[in-house]
N, C-alpha and C positions, 0 to 999 in steps of 0.2 A: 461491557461484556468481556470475558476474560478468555483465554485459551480454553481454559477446564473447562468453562461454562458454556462455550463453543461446542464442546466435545459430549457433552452434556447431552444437550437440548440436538445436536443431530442425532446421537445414539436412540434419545427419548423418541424423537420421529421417527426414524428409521427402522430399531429394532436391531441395528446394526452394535455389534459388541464396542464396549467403549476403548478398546486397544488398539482395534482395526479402525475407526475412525480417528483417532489419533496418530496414526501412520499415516493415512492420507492427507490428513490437513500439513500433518510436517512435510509430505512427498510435494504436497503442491503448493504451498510457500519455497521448499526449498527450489524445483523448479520454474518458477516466478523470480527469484532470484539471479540462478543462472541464467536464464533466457535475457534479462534484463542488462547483466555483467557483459552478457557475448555480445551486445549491444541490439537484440530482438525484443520488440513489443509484443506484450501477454494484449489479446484482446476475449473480453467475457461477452458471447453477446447479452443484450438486454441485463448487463450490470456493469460494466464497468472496463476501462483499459489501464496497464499498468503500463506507461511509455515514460521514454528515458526524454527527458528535457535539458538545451545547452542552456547555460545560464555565463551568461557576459563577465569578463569581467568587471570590478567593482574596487571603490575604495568605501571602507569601511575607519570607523574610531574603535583605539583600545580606550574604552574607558579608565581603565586602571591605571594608562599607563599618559594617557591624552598624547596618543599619537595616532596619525593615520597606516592602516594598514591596508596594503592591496591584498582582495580577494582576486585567486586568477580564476581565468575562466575555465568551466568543468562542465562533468556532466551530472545530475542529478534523476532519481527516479520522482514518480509522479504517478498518483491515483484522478483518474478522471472518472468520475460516474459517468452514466446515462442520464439522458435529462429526464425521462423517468420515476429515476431513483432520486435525482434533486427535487423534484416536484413533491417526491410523496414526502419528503423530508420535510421539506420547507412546508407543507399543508397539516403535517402531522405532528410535530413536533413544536411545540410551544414551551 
């Protein structure tokens, strides 16, 4: 599913013009974002957290180049479902 198709299918439920539900979805990604940057976890109940993860550093291979390169250590974002939402995935999706 796509952005449009997002904007789509809420408008089609809602009733809601497809302009104005297009501003929100952009409103609330783009505040997911900064909340995330400022180093704050977005928590959804019953769907989902978007939390900032440290990830160690690492040595990684260029393959191109067959030399080892150090990854340093950073910070990354991260979607965590609800177990939930894993269940009904993993039950429905074949």
């Amino acid at each position: 599913m796509t952005k449009a198709d997002l904007i789509s299918a809420i408008s089609a439920e809602t009733g809601a013009d497809k302009v104005i539900v297009k501003k929100v979805i952009e409103s609330f990604t783009e505040n997911v974002k900064k909340s995330l940057t400022n180093g704050k976890n977005v928590y959804l109940r019953g769907f989902g957290s978007f939390i900032i993860v440290k990830k160690a550093e690492k040595t990684a291979r260029d393959i191109r180049k067959n030399k080892k390169v150090v990854i340093p250590e950073h910070y990354a974002p991260k979607f965590k479902p609800v177990k939930s939402f894993v269940d009904s995935v993993k039950e429905n999706v074949k």
